[in-house]
Gaussian input, Z-matrix of N, CA and C with variables (Angstrom, degrees):
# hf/3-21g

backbone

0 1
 N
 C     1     B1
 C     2     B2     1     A1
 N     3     B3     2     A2     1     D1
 C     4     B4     3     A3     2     D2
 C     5     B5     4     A4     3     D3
 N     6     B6     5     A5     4     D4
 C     7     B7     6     A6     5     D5
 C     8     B8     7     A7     6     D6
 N     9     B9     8     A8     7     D7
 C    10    B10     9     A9     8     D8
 C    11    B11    10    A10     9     D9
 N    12    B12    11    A11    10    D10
 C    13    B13    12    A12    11    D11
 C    14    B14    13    A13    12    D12
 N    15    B15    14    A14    13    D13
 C    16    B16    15    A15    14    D14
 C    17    B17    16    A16    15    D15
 N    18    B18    17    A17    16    D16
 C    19    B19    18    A18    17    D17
 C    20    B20    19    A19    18    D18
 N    21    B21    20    A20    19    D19
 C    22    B22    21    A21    20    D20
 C    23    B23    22    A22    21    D21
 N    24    B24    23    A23    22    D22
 C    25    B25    24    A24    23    D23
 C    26    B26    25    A25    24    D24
 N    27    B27    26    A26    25    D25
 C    28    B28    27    A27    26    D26
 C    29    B29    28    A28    27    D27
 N    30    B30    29    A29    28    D28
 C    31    B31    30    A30    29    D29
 C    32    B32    31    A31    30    D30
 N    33    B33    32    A32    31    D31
 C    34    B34    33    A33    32    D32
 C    35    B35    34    A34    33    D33
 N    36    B36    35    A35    34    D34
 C    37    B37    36    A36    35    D35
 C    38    B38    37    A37    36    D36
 N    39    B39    38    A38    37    D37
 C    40    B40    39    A39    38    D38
 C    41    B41    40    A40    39    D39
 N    42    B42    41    A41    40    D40
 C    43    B43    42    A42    41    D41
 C    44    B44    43    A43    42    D42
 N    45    B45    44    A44    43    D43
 C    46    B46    45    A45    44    D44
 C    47    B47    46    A46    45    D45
 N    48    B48    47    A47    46    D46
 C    49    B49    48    A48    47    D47
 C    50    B50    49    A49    48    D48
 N    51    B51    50    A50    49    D49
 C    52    B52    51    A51    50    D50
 C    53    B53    52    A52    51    D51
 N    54    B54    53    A53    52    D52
 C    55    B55    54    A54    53    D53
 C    56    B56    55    A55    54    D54
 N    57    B57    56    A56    55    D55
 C    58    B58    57    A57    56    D56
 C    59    B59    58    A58    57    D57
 N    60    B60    59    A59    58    D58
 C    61    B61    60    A60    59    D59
 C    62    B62    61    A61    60    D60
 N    63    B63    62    A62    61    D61
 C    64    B64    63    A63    62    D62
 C    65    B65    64    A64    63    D63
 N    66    B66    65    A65    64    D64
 C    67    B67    66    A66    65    D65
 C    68    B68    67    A67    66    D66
 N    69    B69    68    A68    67    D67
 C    70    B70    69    A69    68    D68
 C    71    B71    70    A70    69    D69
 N    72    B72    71    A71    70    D70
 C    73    B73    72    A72    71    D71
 C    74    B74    73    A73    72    D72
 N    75    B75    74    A74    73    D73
 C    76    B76    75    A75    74    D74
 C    77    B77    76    A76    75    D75
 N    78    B78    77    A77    76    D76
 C    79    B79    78    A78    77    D77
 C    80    B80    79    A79    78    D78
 N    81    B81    80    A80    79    D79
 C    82    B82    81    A81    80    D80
 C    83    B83    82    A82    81    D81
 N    84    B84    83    A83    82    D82
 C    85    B85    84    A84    83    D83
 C    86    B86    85    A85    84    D84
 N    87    B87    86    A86    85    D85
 C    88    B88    87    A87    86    D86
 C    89    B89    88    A88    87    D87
 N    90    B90    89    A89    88    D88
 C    91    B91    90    A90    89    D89
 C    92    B92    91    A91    90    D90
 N    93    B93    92    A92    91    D91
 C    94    B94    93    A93    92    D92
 C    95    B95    94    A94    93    D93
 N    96    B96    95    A95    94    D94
 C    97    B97    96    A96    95    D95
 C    98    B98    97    A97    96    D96
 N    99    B99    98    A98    97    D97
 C   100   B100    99    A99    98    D98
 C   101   B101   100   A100    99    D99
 N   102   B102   101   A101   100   D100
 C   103   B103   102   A102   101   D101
 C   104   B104   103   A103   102   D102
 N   105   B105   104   A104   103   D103
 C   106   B106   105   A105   104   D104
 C   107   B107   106   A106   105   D105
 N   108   B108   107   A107   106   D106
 C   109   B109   108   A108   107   D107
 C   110   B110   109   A109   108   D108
 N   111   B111   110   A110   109   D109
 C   112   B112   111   A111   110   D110
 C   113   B113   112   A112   111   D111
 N   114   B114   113   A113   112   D112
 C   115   B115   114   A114   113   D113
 C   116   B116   115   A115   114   D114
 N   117   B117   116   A116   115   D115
 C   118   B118   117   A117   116   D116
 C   119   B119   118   A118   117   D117
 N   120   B120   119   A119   118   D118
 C   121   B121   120   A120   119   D119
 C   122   B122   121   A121   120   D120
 N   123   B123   122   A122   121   D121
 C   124   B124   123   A123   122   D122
 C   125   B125   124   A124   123   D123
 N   126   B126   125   A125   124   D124
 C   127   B127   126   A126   125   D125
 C   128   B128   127   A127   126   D126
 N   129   B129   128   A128   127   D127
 C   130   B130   129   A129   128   D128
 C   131   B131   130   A130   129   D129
 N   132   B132   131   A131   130   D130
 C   133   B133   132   A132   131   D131
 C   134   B134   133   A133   132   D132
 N   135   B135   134   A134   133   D133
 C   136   B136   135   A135   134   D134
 C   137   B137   136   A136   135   D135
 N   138   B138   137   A137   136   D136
 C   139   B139   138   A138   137   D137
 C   140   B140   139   A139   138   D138
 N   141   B141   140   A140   139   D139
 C   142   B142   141   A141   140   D140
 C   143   B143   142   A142   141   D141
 N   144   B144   143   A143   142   D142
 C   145   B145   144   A144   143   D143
 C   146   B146   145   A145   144   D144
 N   147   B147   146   A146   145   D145
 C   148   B148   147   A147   146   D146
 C   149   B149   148   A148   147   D147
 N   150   B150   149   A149   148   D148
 C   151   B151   150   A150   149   D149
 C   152   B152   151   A151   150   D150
 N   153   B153   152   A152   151   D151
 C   154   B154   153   A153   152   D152
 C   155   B155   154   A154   153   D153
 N   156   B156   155   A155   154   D154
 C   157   B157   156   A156   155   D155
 C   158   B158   157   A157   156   D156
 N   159   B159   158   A158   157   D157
 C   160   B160   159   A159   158   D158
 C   161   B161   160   A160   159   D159
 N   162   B162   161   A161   160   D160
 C   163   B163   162   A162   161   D161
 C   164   B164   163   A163   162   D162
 N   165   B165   164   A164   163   D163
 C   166   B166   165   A165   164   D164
 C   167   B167   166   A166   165   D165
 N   168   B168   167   A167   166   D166
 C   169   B169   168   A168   167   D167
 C   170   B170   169   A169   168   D168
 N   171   B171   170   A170   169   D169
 C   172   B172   171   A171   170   D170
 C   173   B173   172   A172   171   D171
 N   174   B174   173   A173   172   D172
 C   175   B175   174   A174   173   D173
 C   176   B176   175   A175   174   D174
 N   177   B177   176   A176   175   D175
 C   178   B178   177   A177   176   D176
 C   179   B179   178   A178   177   D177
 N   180   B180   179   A179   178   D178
 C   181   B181   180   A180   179   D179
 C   182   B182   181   A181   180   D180
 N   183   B183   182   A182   181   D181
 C   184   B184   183   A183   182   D182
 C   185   B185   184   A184   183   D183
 N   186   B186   185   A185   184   D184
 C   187   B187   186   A186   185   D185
 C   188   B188   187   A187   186   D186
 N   189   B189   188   A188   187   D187
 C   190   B190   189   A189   188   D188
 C   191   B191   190   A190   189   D189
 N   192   B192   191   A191   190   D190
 C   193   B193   192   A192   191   D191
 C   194   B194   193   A193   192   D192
 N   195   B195   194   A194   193   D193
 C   196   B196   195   A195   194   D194
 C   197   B197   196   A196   195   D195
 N   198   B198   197   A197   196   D196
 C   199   B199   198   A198   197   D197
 C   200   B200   199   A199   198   D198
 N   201   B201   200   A200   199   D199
 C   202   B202   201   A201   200   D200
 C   203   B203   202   A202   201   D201
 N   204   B204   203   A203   202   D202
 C   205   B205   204   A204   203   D203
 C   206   B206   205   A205   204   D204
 N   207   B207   206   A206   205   D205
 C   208   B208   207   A207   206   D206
 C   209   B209   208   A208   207   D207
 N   210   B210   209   A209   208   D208
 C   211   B211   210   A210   209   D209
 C   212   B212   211   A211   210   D210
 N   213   B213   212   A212   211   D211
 C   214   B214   213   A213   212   D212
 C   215   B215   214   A214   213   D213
 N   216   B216   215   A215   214   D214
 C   217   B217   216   A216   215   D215
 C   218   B218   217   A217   216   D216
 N   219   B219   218   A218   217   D217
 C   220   B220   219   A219   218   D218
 C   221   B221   220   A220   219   D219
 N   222   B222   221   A221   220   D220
 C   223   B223   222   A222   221   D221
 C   224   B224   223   A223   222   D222
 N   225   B225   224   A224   223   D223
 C   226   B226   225   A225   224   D224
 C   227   B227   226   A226   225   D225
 N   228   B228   227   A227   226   D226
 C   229   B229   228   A228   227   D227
 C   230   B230   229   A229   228   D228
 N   231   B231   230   A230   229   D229
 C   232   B232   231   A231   230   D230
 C   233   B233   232   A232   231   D231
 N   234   B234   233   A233   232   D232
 C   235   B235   234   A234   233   D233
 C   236   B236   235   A235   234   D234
 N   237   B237   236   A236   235   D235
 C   238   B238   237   A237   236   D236
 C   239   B239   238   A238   237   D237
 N   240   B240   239   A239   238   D238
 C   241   B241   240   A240   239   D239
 C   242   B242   241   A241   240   D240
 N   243   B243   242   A242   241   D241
 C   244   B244   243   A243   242   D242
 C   245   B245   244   A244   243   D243
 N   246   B246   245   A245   244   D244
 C   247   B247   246   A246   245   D245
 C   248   B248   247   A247   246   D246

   B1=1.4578
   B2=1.5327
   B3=1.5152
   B4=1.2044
   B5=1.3039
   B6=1.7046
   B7=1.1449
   B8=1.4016
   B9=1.7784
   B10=1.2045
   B11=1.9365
   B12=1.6015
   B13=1.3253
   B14=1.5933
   B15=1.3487
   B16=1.6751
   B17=2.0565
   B18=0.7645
   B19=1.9230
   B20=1.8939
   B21=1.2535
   B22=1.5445
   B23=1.7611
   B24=1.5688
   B25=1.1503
   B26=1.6102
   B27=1.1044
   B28=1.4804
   B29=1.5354
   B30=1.2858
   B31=1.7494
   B32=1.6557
   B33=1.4677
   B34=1.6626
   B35=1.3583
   B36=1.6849
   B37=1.0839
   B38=1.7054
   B39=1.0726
   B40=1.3422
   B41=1.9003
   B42=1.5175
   B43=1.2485
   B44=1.5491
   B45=1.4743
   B46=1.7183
   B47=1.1870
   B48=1.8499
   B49=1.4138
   B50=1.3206
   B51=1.6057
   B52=1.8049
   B53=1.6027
   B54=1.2799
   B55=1.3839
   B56=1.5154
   B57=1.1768
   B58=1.1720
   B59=1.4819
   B60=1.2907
   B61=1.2223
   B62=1.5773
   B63=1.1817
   B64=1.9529
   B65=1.5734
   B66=0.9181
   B67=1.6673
   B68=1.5980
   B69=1.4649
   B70=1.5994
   B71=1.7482
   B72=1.0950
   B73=1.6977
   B74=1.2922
   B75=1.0403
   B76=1.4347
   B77=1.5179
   B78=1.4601
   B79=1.8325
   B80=1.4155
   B81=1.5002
   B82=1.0016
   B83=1.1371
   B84=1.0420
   B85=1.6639
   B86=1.9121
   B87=1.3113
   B88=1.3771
   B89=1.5234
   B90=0.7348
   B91=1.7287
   B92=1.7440
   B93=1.2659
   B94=1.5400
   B95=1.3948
   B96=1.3753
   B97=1.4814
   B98=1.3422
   B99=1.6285
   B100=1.9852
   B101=0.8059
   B102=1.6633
   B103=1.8261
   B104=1.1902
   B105=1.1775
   B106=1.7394
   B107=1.7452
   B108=1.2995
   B109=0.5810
   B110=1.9503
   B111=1.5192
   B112=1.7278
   B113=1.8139
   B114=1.3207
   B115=1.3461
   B116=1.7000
   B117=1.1752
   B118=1.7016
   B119=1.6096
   B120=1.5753
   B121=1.4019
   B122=1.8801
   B123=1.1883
   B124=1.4457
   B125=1.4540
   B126=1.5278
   B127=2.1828
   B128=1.8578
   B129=1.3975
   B130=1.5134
   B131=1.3273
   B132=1.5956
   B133=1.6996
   B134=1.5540
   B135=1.0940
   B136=1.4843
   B137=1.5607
   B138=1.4018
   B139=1.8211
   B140=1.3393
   B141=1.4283
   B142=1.6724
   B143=1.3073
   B144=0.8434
   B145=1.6680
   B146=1.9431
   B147=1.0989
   B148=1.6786
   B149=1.7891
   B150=0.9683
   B151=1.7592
   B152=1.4038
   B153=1.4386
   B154=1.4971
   B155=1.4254
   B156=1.4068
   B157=1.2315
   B158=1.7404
   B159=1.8958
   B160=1.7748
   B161=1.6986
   B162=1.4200
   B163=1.5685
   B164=1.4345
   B165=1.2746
   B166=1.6212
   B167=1.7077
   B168=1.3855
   B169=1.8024
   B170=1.8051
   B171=1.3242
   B172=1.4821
   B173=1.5878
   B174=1.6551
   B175=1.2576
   B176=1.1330
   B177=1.9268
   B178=1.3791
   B179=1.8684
   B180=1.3165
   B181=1.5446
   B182=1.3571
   B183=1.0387
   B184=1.5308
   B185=2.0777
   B186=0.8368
   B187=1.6284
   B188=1.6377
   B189=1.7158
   B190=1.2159
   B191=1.7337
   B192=0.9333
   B193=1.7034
   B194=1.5242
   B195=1.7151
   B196=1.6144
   B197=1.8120
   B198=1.3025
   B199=1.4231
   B200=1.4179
   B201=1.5338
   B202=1.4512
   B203=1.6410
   B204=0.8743
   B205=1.8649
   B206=1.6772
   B207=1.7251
   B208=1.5148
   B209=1.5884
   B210=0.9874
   B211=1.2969
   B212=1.7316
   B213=1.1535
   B214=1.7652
   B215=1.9507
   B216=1.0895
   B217=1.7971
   B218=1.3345
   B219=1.5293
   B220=1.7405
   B221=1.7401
   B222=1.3999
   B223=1.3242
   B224=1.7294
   B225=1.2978
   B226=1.4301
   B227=1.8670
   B228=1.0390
   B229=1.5973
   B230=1.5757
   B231=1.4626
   B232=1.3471
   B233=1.9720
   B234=1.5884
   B235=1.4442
   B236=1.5577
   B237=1.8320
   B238=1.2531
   B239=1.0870
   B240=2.1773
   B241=1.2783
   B242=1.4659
   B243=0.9063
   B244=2.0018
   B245=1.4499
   B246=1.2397
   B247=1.7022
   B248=1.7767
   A1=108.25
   A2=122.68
   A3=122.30
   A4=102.93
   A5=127.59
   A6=126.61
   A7=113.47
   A8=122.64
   A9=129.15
   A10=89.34
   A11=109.23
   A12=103.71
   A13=91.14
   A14=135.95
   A15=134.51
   A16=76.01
   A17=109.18
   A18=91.04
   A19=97.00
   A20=100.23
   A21=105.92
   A22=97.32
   A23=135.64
   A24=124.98
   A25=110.16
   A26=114.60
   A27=137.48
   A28=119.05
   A29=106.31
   A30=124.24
   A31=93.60
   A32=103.94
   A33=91.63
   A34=108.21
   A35=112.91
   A36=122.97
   A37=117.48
   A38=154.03
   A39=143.45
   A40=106.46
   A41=94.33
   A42=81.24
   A43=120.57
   A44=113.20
   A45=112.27
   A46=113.25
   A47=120.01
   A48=114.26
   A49=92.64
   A50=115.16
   A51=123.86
   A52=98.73
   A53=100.24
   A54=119.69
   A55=105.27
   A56=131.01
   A57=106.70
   A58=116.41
   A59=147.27
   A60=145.44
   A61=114.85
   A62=111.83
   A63=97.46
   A64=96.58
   A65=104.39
   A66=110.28
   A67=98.02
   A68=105.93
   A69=122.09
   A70=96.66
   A71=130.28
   A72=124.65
   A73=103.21
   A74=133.24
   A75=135.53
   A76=129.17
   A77=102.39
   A78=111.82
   A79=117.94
   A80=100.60
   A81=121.17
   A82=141.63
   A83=123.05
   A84=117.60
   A85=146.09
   A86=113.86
   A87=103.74
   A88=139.66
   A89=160.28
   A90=146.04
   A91=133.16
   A92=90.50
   A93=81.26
   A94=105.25
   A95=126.77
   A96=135.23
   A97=114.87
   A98=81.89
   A99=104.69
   A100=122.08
   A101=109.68
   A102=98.39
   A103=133.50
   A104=124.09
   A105=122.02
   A106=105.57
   A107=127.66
   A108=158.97
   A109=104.56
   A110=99.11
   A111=107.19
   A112=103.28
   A113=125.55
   A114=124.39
   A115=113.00
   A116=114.80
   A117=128.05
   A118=104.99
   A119=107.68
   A120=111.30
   A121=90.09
   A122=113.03
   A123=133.31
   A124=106.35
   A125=80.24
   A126=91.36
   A127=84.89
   A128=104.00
   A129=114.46
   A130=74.75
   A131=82.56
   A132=124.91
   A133=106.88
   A134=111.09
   A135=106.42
   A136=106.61
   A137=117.03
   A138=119.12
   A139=96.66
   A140=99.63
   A141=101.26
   A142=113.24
   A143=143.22
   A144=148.58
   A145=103.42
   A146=92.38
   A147=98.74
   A148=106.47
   A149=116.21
   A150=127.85
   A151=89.28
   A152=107.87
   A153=129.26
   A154=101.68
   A155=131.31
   A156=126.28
   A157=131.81
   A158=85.80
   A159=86.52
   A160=98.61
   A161=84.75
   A162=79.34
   A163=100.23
   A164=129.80
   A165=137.86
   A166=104.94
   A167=86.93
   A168=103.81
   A169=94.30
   A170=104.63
   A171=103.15
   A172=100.12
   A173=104.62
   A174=118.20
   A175=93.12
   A176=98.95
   A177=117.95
   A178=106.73
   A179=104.34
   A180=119.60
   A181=144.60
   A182=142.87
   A183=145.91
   A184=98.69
   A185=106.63
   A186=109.92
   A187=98.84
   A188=106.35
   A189=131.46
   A190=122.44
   A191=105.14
   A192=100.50
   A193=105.46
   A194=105.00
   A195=104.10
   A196=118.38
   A197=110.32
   A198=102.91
   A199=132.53
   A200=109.88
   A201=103.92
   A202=120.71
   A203=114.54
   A204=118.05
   A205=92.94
   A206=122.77
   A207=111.42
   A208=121.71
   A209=115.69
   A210=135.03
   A211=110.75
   A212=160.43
   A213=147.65
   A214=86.33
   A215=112.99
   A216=116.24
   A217=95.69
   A218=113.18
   A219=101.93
   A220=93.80
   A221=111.25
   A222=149.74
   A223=129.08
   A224=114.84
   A225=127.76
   A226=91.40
   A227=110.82
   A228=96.96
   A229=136.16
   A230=99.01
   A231=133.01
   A232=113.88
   A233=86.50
   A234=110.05
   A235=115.91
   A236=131.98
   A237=98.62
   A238=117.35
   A239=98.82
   A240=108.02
   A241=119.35
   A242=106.82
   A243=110.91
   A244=93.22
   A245=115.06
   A246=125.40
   A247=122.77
   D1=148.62
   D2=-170.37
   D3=-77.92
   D4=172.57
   D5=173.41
   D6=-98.09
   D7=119.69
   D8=-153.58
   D9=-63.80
   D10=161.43
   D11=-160.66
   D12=-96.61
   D13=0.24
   D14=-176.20
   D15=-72.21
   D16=-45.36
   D17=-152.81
   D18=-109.20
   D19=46.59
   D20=178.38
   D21=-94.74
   D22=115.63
   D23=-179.82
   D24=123.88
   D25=-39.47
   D26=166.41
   D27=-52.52
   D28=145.51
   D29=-178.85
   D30=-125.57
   D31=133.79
   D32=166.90
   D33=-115.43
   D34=174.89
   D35=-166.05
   D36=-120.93
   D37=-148.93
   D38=156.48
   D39=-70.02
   D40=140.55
   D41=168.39
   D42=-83.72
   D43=141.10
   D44=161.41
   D45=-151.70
   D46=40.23
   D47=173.27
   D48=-124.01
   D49=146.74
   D50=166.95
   D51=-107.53
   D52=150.53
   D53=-173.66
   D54=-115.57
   D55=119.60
   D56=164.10
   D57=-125.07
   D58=159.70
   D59=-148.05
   D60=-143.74
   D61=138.93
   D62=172.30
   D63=-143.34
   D64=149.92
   D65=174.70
   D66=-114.60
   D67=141.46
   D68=-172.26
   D69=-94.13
   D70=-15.80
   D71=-179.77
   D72=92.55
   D73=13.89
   D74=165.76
   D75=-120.63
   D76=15.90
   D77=-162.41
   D78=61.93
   D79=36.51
   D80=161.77
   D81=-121.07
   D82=146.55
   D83=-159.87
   D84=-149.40
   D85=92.50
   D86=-169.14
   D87=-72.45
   D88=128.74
   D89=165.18
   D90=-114.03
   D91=167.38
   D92=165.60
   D93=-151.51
   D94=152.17
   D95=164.95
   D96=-135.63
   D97=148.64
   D98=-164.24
   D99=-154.95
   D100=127.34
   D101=-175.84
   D102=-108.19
   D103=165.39
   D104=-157.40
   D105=-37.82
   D106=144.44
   D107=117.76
   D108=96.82
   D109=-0.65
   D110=-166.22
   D111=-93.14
   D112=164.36
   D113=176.44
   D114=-89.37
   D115=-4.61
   D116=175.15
   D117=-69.96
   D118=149.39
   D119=-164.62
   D120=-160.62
   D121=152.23
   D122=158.29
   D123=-131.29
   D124=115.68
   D125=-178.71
   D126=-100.50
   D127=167.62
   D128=-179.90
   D129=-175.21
   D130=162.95
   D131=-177.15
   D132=-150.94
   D133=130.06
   D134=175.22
   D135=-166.31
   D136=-179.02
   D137=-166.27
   D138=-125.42
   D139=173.20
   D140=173.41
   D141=-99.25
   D142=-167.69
   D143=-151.33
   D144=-177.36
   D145=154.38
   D146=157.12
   D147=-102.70
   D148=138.69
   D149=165.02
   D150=-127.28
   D151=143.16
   D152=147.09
   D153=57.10
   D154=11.48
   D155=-164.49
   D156=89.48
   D157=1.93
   D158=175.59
   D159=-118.15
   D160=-177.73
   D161=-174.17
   D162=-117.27
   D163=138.60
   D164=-149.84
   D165=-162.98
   D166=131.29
   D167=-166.18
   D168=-86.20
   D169=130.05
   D170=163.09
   D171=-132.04
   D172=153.89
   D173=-165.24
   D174=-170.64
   D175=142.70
   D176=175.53
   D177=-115.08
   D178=135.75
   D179=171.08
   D180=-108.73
   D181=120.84
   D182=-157.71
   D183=-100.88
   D184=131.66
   D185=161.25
   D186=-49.46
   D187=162.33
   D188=-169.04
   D189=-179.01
   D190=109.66
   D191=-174.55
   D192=-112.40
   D193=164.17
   D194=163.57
   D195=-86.23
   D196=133.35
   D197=153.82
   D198=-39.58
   D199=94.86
   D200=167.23
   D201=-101.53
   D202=27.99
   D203=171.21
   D204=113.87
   D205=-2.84
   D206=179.15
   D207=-36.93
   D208=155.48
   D209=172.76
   D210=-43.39
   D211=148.53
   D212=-171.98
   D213=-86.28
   D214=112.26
   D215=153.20
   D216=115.74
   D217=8.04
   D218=179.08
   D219=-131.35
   D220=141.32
   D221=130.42
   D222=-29.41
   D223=143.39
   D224=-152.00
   D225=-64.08
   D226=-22.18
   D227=164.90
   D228=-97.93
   D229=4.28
   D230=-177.77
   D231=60.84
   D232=41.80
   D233=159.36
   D234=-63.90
   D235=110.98
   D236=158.88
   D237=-69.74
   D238=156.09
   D239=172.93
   D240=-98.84
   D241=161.76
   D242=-175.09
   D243=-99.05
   D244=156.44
   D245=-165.12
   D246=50.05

C-alpha cells in the first residue's frame, strides 16, 4: 500500500494514544484522544470538506484532562493555569 501523503516525512513511535471519533449526521464531527494511562485529553470537533476531490475531515482541538482530585486552576502537572 502506498504511503498516505499526511504522514509522508514521519518516523513512528510505539503506539499509546486512542482516538475515538463520532459523527453528528451532518458532516459533522466530534473526538477525543488519550493516552494510555495519563488524565490529559484533546477533544476536537471538526467537519468534512472536499480537498482535491476527496473528502477529508478537518478539526481543531483544545487540551482537556480528567479531574483527578487536582488542585481548582491547576493542570495534570499541577501547572497553574491563567484564565
Amino acid at each position: 500500500m502506498a504511503e498516505p501523503v499526511l504522514f509522508r516525512g514521519l518516523s513512528f513511535g510505539r503506539e499509546v494514544y486512542d482516538v475515538e471519533i463520532h459523527g453528528m449526521g451532518n458532516g459533522q464531527f466530534i473526538g477525543l484522544v488519550k493516552e494510555d494511562g495519563g488524565p490529559c485529553r484533546i477533544a476536537f470537533r471538526g467537519s468534512t470538506v472536499v480537498r482535491d476531490g476527496r473528502r477529508v475531515g478537518l478539526a481543531r482541538g483544545s487540551a482537556a484532562w480528567i479531574d483527578q482530585g487536582l488542585p481548582t486552576g491547576t493542570n495534570d502537572t499541577g501547572e497553574k493555569l491563567d484564565g
